[in-house]
C-alpha positions in Angstrom: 0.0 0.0 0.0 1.9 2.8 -1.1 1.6 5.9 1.1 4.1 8.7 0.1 2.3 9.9 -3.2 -0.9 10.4 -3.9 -2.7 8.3 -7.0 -3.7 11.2 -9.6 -7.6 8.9 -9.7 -8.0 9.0 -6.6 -7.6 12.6 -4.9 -9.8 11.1 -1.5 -7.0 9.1 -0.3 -5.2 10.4 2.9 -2.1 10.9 1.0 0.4 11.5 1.2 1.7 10.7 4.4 4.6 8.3 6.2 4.2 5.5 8.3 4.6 6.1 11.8 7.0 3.7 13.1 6.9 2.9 17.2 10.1 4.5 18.6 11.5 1.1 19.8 11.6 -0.2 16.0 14.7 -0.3 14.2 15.5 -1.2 10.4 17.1 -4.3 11.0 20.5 -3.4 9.3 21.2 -1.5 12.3 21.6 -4.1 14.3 24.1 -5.6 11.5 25.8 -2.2 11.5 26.2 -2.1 15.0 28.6 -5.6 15.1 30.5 -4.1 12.5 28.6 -5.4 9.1 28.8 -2.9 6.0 25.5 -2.9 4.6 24.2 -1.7 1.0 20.7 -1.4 -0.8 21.0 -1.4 -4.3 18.6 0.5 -4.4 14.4 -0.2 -4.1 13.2 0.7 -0.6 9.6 1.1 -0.2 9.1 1.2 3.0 6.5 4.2 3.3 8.6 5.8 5.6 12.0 8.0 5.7 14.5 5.2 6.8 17.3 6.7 9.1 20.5 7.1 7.7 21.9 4.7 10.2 20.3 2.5 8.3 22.3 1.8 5.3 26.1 2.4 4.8 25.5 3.0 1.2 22.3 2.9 -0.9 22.2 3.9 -4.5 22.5 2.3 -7.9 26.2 1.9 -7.2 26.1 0.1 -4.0 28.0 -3.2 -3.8 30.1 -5.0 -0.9 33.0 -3.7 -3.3 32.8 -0.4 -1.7 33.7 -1.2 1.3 36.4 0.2 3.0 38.3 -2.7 4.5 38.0 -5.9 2.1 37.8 -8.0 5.4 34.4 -6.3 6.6 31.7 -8.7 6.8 29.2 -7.5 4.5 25.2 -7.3 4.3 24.4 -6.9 0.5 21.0 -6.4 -1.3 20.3 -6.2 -5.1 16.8 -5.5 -6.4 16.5 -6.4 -10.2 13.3 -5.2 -11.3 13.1 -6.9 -15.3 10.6 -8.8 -13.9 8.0 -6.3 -12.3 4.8 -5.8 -13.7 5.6 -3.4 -16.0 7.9 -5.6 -18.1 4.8 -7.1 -19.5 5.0 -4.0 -21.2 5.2 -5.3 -24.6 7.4 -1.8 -25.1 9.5 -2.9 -22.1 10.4 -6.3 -23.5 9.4 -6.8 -27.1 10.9 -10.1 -28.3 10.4 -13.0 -25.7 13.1 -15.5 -26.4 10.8 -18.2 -25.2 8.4 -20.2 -27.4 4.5 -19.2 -26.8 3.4 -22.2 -28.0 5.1 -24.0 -24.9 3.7 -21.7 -22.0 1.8 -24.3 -19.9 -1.5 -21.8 -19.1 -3.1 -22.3 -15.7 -6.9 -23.0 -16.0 -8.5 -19.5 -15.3 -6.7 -17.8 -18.2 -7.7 -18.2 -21.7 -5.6 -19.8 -24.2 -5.3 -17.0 -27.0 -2.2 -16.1 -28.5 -2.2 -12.8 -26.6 -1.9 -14.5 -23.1 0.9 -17.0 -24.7 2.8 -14.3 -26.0 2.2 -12.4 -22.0 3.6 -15.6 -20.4 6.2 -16.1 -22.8 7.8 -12.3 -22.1 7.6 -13.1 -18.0 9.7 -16.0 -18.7 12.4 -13.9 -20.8 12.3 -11.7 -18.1 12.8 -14.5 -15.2 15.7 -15.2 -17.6 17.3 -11.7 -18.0 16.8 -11.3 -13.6 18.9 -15.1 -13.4 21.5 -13.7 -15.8 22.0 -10.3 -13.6 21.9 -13.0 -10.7 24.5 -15.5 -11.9 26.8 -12.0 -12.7 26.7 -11.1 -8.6 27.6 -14.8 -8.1 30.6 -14.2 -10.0 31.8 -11.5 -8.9 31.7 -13.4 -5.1 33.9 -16.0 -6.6 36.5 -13.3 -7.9 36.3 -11.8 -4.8 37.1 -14.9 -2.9 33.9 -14.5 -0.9 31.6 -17.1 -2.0 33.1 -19.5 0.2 32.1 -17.7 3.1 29.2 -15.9 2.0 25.0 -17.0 2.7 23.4 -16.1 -0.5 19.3 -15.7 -0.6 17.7 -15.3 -4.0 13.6 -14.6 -3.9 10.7 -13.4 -5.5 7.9 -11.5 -5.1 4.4 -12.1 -6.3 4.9 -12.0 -9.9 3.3 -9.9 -12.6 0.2 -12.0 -13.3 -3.4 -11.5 -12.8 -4.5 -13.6 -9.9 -1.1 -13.4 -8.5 -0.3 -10.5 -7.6 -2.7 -8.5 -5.3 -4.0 -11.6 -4.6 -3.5 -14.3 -1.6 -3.7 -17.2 -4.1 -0.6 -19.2 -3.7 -0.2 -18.3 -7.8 1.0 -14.8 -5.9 2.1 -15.5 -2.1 3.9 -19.0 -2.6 7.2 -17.3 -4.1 10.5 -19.2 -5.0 13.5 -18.7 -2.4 16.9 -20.3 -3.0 19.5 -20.3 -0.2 23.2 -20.8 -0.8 25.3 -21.7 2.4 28.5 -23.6 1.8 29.3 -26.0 3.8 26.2 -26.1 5.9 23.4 -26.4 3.1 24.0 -29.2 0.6 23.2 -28.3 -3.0 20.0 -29.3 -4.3 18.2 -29.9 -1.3 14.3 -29.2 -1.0 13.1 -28.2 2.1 8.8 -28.3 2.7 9.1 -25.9 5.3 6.6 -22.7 5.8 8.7 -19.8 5.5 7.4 -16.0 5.1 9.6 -13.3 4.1 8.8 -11.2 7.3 11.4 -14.0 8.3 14.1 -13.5 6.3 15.0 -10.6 8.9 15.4 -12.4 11.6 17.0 -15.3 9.8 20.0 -12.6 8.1 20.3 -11.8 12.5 20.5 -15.4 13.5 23.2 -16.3 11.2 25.2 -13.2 11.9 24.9 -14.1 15.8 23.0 -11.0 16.6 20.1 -11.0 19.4 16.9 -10.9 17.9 14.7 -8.1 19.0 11.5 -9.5 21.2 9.0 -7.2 18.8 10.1 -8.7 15.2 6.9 -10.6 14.2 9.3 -13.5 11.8 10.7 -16.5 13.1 14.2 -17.4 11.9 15.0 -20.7 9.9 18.7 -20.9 9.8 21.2 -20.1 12.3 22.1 -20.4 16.0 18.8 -18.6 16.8 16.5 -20.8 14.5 13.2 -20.8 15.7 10.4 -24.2 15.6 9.0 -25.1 11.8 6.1 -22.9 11.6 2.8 -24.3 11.2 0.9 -21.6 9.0 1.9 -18.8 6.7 -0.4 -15.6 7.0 -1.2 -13.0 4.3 -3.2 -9.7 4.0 -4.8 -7.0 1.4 -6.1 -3.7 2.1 -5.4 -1.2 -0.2 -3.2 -1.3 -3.3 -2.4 1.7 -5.6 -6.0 3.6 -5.3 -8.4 0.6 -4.4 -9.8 -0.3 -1.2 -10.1 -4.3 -0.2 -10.2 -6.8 3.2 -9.1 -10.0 2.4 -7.3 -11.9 4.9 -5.6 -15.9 4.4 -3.7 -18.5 6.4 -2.5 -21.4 4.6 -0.9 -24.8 6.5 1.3 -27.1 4.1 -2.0 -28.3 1.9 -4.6 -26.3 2.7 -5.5 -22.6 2.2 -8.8 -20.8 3.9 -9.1 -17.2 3.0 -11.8 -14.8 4.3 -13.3 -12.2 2.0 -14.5 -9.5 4.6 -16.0 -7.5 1.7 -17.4 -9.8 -0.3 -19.8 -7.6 -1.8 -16.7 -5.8 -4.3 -15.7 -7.2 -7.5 -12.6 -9.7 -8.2 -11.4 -7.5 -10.2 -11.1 -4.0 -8.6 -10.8 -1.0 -11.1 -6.6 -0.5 -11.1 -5.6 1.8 -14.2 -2.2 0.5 -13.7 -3.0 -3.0 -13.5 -5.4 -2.7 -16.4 -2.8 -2.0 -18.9 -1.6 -5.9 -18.4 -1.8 -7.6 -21.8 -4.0 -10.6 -20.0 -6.0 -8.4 -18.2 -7.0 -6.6 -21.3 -7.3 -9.3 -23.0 -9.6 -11.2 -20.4 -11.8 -7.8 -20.5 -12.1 -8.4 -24.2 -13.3 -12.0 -24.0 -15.5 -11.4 -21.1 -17.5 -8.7 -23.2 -17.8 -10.6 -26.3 -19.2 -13.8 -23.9 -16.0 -16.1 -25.0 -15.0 -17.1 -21.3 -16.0 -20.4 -19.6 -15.1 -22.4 -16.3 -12.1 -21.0 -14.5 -11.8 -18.5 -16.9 -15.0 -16.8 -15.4 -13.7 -16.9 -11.4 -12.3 -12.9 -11.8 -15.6 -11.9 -13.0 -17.8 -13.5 -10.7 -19.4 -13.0 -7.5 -16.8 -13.6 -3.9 -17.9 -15.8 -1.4 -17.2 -14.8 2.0 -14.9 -18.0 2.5 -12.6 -20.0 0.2 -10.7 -23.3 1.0 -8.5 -24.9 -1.1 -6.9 -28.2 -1.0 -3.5 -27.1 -2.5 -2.1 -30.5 -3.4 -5.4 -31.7 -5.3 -6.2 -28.5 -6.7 -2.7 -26.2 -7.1 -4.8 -23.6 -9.4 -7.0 -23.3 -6.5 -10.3 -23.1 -8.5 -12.4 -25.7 -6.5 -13.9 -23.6 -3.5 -14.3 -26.4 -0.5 -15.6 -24.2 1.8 -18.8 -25.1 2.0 -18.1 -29.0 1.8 -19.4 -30.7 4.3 -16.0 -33.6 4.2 -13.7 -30.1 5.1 -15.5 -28.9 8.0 -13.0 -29.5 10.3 -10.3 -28.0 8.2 -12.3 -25.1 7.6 -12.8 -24.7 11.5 -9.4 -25.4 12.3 -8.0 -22.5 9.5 -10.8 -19.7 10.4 -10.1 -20.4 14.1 -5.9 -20.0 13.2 -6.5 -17.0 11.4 -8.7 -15.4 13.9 -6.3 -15.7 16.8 -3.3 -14.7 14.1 -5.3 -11.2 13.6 -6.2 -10.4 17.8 -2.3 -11.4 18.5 -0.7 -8.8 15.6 -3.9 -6.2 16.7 -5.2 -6.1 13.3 -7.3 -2.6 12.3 -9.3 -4.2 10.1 -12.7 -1.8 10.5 -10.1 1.1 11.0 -10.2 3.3 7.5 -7.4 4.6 6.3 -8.2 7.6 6.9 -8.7 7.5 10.8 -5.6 5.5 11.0 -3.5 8.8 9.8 -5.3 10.5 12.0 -4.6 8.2 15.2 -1.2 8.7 13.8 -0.6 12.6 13.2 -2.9 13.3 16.5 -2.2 17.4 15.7 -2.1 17.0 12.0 1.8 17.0 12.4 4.1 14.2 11.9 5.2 12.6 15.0 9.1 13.1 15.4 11.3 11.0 17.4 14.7 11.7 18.3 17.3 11.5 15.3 19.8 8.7 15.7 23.3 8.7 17.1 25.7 6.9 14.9 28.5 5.5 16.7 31.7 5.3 14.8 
């Protein structure tokens, strides 16, 4: 939910404005910083507040463990490649996909025209053009003489896709993460575990030997400081770019229960941006002429309040169990997980947006806090 700008269609939001941040939180970097790690963004941040500067030693299009200033600093390092955002579908952004349409394998609730081929086809080129810019930072560790020593993470986000991104389908929420750790890690194994990225945080601390702070919501899952296999995965949607939504989703190794706390909006939420996706527009253009069927109808139609999934027997997540009597206890079992998940993290569900700012800016002022002491 981006909070610093305010979208040009939508001149009612309570934007712009930064995140308030409680004065005990700290960007975790600091604490890296603080045992003596150098630590770089290249470059996306996000955050929808004004990080501290004692929060980065460098960030900018040029930062890279190469700059620091002893070559025997331990290093914190992170690159963002962004070929494979949403706006590289933009058939201007990467015109010739080097993959063949006719081989894109099409999940069942897009329709197979050559438009969506052609779509899939350019988010694989791009996944290919990020792993090239990937395997270049690999190299450059092994001419440094680091990659022997050094943990390397590689993840995604949600993807470009319709039903993906924005959305709490497992199409959009269940990423791919690599881990490199030499020595400790053996190559090719695949671990089942439930992993979120609000635990990558305090997985970066636990391997660097650094306490982890009692408020960090993650648990780690590598290091001294490795925390129990969790037992669900949690996920969210509020607003995103000028439209409002509630959903809320927990999701154990098979199965998925997600509650739609305004069911009465549209799957498919008027988003200018998103809109200019070659499948959504294409999906617009079938739905109007009456040439979409089965699956390919789910963005269209009504929401249910609940959705369950069986993940293994139905990946796609098309068949809704929720009202199947044989799942009851599932069902019970998820809505009763997620329920206890959103009193423990105090979630302001029926708060708008608008009285949260408010809450927040008391006197219609920013909060300030103290600014931060480095310490040399």
């Amino acid at each position: 939910m981006r909070t610093t700008h305010t979208h040009p269609a939508a001149p009612e939001l309570p934007t712009p404005y930064s995140a308030v941040v409680p004065h005990y939180v700290r960007c975790f970097t600091e604490y890296l910083r603080a045992v003596g790690y150098y630590c770089t963004n290249n470059v996306k941040t996000d955050y929808q507040f004004e990080p501290p500067f004692t929060a980065w030693d460098e960030l900018s299009r040029q930062a890279h463990w190469r700059n620091r200033p002893d070559p025997d600093q331990p290093f914190f390092a992170v690159f963002n490649p962004t070929r494979t955002h949403e706006s590289g579908m933009w058939q201007e952004n990467c015109p010739e996909p080097t993959f063949d349409p006719a081989d894109m394998v099409l999940p069942p609730y897009f329709p197979d025209t050559p438009k969506v081929r052609e779509a899939m086809a350019r988010m694989y080129t791009n996944i290919e053009r990020s792993d090239a810019e990937l395997g270049e930072l690999l190299a450059q560790l092994e001419e440094d003489g680091l990659a022997g020593n050094t943990v390397v993470f590689h993840w995604s986000d949600h993807g470009p896709l319709p039903r993906g991104k924005r959305w709490p389908y497992d199409s959009g929420v269940h990423v791919p993460m690599i881990v490199r750790w030499p020595g400790r890690i053996e190559p090719g194994t695949v671990s089942d575990r439930l992993v979120s990225t609000i635990d990558l945080g305090p997985t970066v601390l636990s391997l660097a030997g650094v306490d982890i702070p009692a408020h960090m919501q993650g648990t780690a899952f590598l290091g001294e400081r490795a925390g129990p296999p969790r037992q669900y995965v949690y996920m969210s949607r509020d607003r995103y770019d000028e439209s409002y939504d509630m959903v809320r989703a927990v999701r154990d190794r098979r199965y998925k229960y997600i509650l739609n706390c305004r069911p009465e909006l549209p799957y498919l939420l008027w988003i200018p941006y998103r809109n200019r996706h070659p499948i959504v527009q294409e999906m617009w253009r079938l739905y109007a002429a009456g040439e979409l069927e089965g699956p390919q109808l789910l963005m269209f139609g009504p929401r249910p309040v609940e959705e369950l999934y069986d993940t293994q027997a139905d990946p796609y997540e098309v068949n809704n169990l929720a009202r199947d009597p044989s799942c009851e206890d599932v069902r019970e079992r998820l809505r009763g997980a997620l329920a206890a998940w959103r009193r423990e993290v105090g979630d302001w569900d029926e708060v708008p947006e608008s009285e949260m700012v408010r809450r927040w800016y008391p006197d219609g002022e920013q909060p300030q806090t103290s600014a931060p002491v480095p310490v040399p």
